[in-house]
mmCIF file as Biopython writes it, N, C-alpha, C and O atoms, coordinates in Angstrom:
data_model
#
loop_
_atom_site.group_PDB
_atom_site.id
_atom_site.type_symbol
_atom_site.label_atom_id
_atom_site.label_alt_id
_atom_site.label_comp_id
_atom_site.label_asym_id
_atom_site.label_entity_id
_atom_site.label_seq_id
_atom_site.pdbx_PDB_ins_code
_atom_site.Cartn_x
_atom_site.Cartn_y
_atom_site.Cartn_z
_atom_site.occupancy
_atom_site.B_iso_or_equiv
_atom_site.auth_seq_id
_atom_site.auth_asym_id
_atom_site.pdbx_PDB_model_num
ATOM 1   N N  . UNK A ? 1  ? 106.528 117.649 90.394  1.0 0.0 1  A 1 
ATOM 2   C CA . UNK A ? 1  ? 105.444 116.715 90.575  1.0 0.0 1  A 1 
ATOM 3   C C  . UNK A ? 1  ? 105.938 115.310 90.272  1.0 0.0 1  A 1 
ATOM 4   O O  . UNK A ? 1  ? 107.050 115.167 89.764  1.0 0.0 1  A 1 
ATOM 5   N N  . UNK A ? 2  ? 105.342 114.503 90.493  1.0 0.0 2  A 1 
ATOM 6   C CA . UNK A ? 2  ? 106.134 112.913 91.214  1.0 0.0 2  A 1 
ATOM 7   C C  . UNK A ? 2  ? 105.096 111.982 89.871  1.0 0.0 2  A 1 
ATOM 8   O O  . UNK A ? 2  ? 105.603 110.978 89.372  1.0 0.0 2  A 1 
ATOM 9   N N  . UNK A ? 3  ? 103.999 112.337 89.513  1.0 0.0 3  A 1 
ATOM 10  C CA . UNK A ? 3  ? 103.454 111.583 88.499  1.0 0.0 3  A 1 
ATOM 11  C C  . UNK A ? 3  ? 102.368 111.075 89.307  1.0 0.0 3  A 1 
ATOM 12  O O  . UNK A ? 3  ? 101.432 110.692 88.605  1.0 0.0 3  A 1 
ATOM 13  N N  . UNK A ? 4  ? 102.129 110.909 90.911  1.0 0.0 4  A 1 
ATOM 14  C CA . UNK A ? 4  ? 101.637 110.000 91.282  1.0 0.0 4  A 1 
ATOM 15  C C  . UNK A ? 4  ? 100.261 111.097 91.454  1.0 0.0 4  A 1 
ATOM 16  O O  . UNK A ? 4  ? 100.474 112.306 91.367  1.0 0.0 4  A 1 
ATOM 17  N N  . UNK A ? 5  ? 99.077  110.662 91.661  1.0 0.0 5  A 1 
ATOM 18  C CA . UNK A ? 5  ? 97.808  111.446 91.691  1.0 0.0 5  A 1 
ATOM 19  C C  . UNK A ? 5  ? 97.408  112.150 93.602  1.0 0.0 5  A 1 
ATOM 20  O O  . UNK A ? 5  ? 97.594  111.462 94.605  1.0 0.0 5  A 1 
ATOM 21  N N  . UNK A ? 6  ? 97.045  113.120 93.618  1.0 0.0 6  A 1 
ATOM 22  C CA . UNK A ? 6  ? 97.553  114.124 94.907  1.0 0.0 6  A 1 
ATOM 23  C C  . UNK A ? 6  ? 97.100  113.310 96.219  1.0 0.0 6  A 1 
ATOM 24  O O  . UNK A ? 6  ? 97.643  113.421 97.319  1.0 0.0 6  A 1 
ATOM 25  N N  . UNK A ? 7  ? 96.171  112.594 95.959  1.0 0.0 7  A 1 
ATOM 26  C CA . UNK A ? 7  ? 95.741  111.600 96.871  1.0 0.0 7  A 1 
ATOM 27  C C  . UNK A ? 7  ? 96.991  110.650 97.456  1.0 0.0 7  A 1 
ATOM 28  O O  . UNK A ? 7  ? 97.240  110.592 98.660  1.0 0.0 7  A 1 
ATOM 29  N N  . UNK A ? 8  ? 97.636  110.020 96.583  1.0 0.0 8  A 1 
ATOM 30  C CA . UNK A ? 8  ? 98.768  108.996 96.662  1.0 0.0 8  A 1 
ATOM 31  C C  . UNK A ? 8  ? 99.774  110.243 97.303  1.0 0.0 8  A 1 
ATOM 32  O O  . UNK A ? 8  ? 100.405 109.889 98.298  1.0 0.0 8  A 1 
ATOM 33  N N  . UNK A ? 9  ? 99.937  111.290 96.964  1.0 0.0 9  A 1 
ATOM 34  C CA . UNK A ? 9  ? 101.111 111.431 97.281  1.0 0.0 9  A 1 
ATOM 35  C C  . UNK A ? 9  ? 101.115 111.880 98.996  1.0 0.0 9  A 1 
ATOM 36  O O  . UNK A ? 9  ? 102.154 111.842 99.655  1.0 0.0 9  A 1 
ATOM 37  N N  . UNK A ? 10 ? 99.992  112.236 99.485  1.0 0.0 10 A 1 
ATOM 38  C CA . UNK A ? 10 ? 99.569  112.278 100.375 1.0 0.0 10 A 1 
ATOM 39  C C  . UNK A ? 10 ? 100.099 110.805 101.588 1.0 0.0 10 A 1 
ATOM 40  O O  . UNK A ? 10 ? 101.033 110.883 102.387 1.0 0.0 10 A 1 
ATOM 41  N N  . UNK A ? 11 ? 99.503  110.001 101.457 1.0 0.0 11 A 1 
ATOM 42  C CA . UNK A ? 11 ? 100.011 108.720 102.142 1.0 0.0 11 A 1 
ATOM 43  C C  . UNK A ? 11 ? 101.216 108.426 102.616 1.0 0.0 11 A 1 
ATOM 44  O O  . UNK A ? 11 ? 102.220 108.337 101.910 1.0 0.0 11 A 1 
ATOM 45  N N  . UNK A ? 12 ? 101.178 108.244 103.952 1.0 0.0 12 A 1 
ATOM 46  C CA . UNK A ? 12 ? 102.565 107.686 104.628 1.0 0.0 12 A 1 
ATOM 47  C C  . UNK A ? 12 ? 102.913 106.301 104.325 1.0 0.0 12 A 1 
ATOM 48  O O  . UNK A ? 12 ? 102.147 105.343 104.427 1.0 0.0 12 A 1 
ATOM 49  N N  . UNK A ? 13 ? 104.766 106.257 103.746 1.0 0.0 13 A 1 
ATOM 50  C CA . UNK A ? 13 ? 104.965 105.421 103.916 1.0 0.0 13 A 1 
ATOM 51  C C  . UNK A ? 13 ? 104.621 104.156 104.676 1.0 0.0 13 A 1 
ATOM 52  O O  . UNK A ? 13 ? 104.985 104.164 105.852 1.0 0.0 13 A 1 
ATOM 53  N N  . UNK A ? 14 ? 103.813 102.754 104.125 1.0 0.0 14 A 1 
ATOM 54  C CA . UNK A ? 14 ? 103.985 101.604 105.297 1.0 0.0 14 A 1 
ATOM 55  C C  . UNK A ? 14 ? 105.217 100.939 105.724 1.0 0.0 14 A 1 
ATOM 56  O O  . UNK A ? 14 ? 106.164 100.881 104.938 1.0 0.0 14 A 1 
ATOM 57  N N  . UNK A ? 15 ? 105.294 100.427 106.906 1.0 0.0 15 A 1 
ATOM 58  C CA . UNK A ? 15 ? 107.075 100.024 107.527 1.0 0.0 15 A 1 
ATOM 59  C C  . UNK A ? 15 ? 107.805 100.607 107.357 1.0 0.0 15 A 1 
ATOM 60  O O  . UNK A ? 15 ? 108.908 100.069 107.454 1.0 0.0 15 A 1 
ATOM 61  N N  . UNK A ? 16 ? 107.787 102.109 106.982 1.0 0.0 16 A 1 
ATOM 62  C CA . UNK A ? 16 ? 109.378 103.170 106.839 1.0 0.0 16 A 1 
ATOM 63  C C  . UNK A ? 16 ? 109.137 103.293 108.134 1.0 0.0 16 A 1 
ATOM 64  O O  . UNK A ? 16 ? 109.929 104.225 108.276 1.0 0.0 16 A 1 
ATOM 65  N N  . UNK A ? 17 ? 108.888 103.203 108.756 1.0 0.0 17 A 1 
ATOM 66  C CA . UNK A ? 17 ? 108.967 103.209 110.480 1.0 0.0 17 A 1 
ATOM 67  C C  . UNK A ? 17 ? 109.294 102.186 111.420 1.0 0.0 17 A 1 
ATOM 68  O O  . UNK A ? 17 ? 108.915 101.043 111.169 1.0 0.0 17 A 1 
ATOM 69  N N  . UNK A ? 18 ? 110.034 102.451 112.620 1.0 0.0 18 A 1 
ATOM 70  C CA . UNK A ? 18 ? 109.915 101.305 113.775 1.0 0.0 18 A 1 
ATOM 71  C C  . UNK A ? 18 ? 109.041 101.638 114.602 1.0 0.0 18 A 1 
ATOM 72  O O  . UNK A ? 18 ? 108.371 100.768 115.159 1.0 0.0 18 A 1 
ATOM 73  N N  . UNK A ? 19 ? 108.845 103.070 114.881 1.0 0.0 19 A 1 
ATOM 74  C CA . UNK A ? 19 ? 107.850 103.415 115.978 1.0 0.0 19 A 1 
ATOM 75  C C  . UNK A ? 19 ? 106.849 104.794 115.551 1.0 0.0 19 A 1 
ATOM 76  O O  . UNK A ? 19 ? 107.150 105.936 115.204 1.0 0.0 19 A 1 
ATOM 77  N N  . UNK A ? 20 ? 105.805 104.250 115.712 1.0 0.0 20 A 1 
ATOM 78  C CA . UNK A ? 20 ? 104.835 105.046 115.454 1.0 0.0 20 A 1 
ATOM 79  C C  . UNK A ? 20 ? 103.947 106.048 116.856 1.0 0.0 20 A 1 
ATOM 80  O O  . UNK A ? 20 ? 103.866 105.331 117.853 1.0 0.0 20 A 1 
ATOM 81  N N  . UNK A ? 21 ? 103.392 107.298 117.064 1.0 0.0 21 A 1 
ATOM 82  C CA . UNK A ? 21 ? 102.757 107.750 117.871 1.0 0.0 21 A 1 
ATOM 83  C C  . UNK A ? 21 ? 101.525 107.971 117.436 1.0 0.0 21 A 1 
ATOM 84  O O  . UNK A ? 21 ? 101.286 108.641 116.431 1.0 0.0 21 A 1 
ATOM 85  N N  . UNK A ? 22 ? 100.551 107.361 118.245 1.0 0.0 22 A 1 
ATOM 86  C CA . UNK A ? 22 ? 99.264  106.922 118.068 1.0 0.0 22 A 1 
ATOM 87  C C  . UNK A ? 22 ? 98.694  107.946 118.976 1.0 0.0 22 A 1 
ATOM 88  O O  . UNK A ? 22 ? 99.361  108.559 119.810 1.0 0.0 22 A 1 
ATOM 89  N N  . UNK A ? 23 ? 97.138  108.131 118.723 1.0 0.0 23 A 1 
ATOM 90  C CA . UNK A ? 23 ? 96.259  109.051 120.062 1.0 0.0 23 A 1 
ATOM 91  C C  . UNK A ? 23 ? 94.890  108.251 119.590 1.0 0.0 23 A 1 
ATOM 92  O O  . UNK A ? 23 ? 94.590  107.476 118.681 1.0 0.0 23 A 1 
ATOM 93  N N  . UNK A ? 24 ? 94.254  108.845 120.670 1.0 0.0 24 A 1 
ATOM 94  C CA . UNK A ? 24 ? 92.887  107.595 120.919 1.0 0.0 24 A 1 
ATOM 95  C C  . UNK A ? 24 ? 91.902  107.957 119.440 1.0 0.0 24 A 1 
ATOM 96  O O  . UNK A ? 24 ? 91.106  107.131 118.993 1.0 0.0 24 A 1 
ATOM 97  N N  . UNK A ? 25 ? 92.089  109.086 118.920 1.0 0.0 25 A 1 
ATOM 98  C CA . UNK A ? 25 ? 91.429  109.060 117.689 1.0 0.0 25 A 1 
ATOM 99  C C  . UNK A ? 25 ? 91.842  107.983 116.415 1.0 0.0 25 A 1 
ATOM 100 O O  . UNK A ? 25 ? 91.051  107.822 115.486 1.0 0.0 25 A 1 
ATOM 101 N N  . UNK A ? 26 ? 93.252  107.210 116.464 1.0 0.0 26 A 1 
ATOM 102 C CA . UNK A ? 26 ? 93.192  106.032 115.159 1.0 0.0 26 A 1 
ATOM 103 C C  . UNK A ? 26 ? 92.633  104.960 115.848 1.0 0.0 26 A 1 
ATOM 104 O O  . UNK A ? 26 ? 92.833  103.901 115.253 1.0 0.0 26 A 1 
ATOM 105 N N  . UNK A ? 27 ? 91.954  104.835 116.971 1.0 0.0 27 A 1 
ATOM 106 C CA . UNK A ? 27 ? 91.835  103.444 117.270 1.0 0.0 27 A 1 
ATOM 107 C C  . UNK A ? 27 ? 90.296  103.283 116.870 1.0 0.0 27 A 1 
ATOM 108 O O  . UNK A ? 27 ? 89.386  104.103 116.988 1.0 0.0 27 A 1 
ATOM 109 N N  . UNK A ? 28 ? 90.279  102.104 116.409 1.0 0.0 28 A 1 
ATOM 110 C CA . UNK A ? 28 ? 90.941  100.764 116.593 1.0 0.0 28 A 1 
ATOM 111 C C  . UNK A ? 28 ? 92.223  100.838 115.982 1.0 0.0 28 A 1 
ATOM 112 O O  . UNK A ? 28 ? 92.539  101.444 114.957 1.0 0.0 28 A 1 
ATOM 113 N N  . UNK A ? 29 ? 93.035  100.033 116.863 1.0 0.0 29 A 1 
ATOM 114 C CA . UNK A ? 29 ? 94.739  100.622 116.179 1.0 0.0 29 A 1 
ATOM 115 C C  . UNK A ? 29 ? 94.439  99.231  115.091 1.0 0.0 29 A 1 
ATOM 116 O O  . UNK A ? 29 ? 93.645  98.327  115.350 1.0 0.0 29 A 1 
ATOM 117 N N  . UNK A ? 30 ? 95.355  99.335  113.733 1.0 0.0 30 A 1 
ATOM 118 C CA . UNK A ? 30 ? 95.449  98.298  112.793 1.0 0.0 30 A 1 
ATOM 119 C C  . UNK A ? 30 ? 96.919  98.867  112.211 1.0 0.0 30 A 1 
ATOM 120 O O  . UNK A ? 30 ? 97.273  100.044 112.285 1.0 0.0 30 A 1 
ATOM 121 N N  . UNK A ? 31 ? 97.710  97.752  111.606 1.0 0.0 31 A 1 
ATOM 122 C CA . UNK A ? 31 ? 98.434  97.576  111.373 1.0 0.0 31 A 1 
ATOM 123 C C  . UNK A ? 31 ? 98.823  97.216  109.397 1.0 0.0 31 A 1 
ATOM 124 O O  . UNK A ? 31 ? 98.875  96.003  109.190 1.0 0.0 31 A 1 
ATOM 125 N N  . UNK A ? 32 ? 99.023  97.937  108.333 1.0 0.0 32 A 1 
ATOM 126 C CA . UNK A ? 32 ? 99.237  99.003  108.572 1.0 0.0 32 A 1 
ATOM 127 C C  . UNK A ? 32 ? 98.020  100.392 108.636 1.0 0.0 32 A 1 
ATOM 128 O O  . UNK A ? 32 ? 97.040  100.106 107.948 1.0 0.0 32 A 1 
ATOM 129 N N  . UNK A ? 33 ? 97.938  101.388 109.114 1.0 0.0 33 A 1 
ATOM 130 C CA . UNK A ? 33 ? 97.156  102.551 109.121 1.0 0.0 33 A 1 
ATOM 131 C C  . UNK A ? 33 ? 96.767  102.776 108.623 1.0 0.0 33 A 1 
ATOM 132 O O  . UNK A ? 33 ? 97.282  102.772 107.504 1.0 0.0 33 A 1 
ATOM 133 N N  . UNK A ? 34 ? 94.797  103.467 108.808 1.0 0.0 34 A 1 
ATOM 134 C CA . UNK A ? 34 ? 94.892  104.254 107.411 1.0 0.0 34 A 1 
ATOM 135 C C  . UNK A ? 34 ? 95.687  105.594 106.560 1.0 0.0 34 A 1 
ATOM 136 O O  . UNK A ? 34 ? 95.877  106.660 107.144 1.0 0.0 34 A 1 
ATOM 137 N N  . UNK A ? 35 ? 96.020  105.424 105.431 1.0 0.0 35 A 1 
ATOM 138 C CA . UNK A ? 35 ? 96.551  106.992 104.804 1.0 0.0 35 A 1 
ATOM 139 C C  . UNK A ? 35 ? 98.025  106.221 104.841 1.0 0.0 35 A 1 
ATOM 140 O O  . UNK A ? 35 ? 98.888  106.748 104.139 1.0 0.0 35 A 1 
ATOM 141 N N  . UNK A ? 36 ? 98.370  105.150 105.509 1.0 0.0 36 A 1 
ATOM 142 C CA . UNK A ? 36 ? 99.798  104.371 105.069 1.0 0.0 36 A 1 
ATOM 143 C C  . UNK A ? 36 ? 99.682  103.563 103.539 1.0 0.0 36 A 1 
ATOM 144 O O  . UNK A ? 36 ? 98.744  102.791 103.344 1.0 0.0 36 A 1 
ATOM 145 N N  . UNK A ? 37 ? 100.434 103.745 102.774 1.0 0.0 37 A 1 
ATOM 146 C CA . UNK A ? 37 ? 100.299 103.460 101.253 1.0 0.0 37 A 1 
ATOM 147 C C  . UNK A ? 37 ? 100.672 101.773 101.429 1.0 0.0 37 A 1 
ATOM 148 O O  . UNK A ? 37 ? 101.773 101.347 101.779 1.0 0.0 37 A 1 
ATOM 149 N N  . UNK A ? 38 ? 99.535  100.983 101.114 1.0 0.0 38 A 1 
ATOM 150 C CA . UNK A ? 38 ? 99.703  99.318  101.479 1.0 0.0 38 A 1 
ATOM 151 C C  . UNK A ? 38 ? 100.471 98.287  100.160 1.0 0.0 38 A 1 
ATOM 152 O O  . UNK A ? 38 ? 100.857 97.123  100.266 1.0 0.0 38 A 1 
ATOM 153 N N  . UNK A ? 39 ? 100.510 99.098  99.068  1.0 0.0 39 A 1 
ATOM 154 C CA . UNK A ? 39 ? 100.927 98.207  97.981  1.0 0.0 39 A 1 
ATOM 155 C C  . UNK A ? 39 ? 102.186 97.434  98.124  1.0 0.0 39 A 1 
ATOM 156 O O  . UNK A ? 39 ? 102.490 96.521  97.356  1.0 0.0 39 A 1 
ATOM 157 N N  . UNK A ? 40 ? 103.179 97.968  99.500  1.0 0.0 40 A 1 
ATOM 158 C CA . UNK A ? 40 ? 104.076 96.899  99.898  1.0 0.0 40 A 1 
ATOM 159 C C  . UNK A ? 40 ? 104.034 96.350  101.128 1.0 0.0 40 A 1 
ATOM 160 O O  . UNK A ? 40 ? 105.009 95.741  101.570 1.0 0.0 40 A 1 
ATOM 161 N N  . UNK A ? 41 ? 102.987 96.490  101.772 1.0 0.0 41 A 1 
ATOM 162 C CA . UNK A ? 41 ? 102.685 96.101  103.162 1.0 0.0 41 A 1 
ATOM 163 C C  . UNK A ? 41 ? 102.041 94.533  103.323 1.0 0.0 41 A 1 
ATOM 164 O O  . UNK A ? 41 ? 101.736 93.843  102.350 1.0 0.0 41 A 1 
ATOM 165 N N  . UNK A ? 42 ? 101.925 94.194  104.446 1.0 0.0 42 A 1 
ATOM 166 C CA . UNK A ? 42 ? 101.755 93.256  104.799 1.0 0.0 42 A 1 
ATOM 167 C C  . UNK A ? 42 ? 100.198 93.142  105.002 1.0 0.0 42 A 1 
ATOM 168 O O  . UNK A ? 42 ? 99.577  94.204  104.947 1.0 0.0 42 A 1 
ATOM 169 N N  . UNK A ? 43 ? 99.638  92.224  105.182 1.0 0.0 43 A 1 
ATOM 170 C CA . UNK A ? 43 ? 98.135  92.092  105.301 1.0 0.0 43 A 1 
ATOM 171 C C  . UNK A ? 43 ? 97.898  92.992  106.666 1.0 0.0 43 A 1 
ATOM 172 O O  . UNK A ? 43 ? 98.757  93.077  107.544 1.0 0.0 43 A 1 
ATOM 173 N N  . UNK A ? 44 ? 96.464  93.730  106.729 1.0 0.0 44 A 1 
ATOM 174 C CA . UNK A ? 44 ? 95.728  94.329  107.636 1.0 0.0 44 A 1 
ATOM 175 C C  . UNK A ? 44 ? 95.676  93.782  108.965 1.0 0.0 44 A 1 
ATOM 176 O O  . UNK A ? 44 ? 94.685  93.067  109.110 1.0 0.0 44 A 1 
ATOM 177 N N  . UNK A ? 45 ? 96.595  93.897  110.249 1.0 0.0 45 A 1 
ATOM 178 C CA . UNK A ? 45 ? 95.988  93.123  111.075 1.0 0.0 45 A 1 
ATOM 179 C C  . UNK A ? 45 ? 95.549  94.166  112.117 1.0 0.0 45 A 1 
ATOM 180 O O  . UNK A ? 45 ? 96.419  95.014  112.315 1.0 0.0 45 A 1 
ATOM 181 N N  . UNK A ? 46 ? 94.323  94.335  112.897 1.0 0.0 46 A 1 
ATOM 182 C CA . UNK A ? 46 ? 94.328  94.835  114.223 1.0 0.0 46 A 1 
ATOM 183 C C  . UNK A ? 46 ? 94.912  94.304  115.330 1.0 0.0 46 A 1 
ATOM 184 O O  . UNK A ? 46 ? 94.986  93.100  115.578 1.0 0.0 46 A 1 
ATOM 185 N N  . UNK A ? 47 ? 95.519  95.613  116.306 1.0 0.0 47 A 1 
ATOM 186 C CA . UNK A ? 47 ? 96.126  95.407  117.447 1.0 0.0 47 A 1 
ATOM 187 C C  . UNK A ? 47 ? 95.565  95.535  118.801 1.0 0.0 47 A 1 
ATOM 188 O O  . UNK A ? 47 ? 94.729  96.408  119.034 1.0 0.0 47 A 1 
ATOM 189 N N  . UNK A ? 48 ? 96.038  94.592  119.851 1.0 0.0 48 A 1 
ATOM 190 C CA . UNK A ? 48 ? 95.140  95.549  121.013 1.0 0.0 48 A 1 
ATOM 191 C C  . UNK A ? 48 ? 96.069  96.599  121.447 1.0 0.0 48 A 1 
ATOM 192 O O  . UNK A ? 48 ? 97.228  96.738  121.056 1.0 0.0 48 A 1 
ATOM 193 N N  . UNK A ? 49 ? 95.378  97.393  122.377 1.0 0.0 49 A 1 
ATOM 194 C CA . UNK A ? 49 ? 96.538  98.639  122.775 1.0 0.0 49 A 1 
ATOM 195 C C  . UNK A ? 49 ? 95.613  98.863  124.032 1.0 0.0 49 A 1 
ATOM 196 O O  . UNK A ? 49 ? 94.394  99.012  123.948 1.0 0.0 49 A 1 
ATOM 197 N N  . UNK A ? 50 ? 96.428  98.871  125.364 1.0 0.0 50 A 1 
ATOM 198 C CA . UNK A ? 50 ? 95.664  99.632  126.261 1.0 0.0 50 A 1 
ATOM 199 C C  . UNK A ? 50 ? 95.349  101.344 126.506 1.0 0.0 50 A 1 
ATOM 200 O O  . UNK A ? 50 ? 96.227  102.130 126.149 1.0 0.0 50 A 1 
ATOM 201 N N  . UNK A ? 51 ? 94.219  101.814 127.052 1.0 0.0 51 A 1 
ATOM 202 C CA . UNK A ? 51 ? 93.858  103.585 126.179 1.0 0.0 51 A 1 
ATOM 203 C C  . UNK A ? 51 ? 94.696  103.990 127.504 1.0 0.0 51 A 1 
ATOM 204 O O  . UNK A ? 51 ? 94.626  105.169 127.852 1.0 0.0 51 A 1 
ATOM 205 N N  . UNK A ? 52 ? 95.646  102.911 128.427 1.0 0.0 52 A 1 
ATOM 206 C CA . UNK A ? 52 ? 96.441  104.072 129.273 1.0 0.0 52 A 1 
ATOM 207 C C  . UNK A ? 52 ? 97.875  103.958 128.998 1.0 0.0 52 A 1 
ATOM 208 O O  . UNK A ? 52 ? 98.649  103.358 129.743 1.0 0.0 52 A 1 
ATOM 209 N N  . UNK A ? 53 ? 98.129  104.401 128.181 1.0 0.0 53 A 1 
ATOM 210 C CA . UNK A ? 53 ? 99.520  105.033 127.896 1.0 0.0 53 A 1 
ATOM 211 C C  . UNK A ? 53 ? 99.855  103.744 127.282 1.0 0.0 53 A 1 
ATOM 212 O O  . UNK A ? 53 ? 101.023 103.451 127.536 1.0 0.0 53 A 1 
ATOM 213 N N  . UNK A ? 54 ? 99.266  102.886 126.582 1.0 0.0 54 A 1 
ATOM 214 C CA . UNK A ? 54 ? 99.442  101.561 126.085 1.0 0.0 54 A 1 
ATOM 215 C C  . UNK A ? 54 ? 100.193 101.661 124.719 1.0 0.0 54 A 1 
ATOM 216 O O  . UNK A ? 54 ? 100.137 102.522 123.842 1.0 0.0 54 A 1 
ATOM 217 N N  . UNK A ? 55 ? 101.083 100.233 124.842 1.0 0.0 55 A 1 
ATOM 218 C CA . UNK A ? 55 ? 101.983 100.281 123.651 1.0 0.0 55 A 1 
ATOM 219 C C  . UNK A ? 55 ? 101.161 98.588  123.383 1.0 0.0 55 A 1 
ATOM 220 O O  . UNK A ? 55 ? 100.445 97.848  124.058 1.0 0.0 55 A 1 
ATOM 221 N N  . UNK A ? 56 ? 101.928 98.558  121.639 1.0 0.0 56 A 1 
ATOM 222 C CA . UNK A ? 56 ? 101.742 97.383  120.961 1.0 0.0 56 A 1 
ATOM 223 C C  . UNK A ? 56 ? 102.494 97.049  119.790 1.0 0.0 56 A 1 
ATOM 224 O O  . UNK A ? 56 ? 102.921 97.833  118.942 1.0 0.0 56 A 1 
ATOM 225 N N  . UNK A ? 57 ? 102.586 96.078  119.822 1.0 0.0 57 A 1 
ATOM 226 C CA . UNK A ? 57 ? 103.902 95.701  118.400 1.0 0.0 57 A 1 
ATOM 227 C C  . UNK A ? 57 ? 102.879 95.032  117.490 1.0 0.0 57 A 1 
ATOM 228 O O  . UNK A ? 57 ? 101.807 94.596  117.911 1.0 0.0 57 A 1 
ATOM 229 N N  . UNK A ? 58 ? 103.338 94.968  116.004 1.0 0.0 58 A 1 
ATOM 230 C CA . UNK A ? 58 ? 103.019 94.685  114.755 1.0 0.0 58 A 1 
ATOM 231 C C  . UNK A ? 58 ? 103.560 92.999  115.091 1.0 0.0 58 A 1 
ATOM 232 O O  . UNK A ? 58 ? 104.722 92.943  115.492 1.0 0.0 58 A 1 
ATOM 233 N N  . UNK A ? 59 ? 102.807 91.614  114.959 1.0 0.0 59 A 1 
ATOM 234 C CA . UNK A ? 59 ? 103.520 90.835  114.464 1.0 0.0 59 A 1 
ATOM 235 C C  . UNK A ? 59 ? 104.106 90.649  113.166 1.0 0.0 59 A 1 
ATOM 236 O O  . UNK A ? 59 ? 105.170 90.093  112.892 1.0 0.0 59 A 1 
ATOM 237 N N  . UNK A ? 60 ? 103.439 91.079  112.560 1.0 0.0 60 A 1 
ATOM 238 C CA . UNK A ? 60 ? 104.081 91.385  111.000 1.0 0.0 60 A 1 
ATOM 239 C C  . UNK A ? 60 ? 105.350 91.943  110.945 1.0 0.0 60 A 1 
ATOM 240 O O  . UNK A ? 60 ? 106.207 91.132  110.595 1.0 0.0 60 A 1 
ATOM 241 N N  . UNK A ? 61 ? 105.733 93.025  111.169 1.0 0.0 61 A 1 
ATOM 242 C CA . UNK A ? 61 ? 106.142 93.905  110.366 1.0 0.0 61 A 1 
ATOM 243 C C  . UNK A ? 61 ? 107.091 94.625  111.538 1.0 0.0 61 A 1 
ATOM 244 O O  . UNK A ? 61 ? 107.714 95.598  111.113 1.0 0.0 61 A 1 
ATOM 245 N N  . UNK A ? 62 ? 107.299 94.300  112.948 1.0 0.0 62 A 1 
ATOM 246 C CA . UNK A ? 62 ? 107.914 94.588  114.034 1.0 0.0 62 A 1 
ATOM 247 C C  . UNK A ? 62 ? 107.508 96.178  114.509 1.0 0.0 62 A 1 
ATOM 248 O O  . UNK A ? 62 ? 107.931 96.661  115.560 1.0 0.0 62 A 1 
ATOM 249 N N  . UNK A ? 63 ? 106.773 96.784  113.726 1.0 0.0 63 A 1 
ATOM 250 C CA . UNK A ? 63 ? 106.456 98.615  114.482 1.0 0.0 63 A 1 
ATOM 251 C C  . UNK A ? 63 ? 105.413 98.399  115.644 1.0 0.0 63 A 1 
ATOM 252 O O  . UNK A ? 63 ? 104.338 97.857  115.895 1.0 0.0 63 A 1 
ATOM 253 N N  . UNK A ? 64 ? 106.542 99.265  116.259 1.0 0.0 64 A 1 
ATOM 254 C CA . UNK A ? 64 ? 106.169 99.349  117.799 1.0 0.0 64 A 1 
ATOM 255 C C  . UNK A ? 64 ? 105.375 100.961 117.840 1.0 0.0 64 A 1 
ATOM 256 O O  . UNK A ? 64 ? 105.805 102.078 117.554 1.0 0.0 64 A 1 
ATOM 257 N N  . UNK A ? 65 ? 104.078 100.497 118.317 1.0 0.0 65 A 1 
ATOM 258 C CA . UNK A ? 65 ? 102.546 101.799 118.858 1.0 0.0 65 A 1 
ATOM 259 C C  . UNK A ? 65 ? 102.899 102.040 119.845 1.0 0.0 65 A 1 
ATOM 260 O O  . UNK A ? 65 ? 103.197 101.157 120.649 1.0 0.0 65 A 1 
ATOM 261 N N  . UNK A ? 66 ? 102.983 103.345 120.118 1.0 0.0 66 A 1 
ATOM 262 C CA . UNK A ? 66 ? 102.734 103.908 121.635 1.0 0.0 66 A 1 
ATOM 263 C C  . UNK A ? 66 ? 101.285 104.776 121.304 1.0 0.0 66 A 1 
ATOM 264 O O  . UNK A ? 66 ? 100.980 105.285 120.225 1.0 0.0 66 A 1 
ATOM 265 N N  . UNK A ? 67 ? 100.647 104.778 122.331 1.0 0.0 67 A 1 
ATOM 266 C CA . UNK A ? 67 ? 99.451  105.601 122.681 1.0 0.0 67 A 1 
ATOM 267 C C  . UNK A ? 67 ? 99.866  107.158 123.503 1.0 0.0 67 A 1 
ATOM 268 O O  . UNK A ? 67 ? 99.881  107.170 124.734 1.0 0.0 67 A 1 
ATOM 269 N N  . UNK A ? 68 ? 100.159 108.306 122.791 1.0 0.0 68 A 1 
ATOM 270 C CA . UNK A ? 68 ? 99.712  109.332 123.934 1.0 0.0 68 A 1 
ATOM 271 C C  . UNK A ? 68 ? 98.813  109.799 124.097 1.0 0.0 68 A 1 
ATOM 272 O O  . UNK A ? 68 ? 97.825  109.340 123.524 1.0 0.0 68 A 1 
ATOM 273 N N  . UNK A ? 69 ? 98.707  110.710 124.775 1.0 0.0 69 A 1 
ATOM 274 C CA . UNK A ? 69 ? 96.999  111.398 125.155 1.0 0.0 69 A 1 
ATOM 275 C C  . UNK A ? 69 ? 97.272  112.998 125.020 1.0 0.0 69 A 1 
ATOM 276 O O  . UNK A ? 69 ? 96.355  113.798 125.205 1.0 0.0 69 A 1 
#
């Protein structure tokens, strides 16, 4: 056990990623996600993403969204 409480340990890394796979259930896409652990992340921003096969980049933080279906 890690010390951290089961909730926390749960949470995905924020920015341990370049590319993330998205489906139409996180949208509104935001940057970082929910269930991504924010205490080193960058401020909350939403993205647009088109719902056809649409990609989008983070200005923040450079992670690149793809949308599948």
């Amino acid at each position: 056990m890690s010390g951290q409480p089961a909730a926390a340990q749960k949470l995905i890394p924020a920015n341990a990623e370049n590319r993330y796979e998205v489906t139409r259930s996180d949208l509104p896409l935001s940057c970082p996600m929910p269930g991504m652990a924010l205490w080193n992340s960058h401020p909350k921003v939403y993205l647009p993403i088109v719902e056809d096969g649409g990609e989008s980049v983070c200005p923040y933080c450079g992670a690149h969204y793809v949308l599948r279906d």
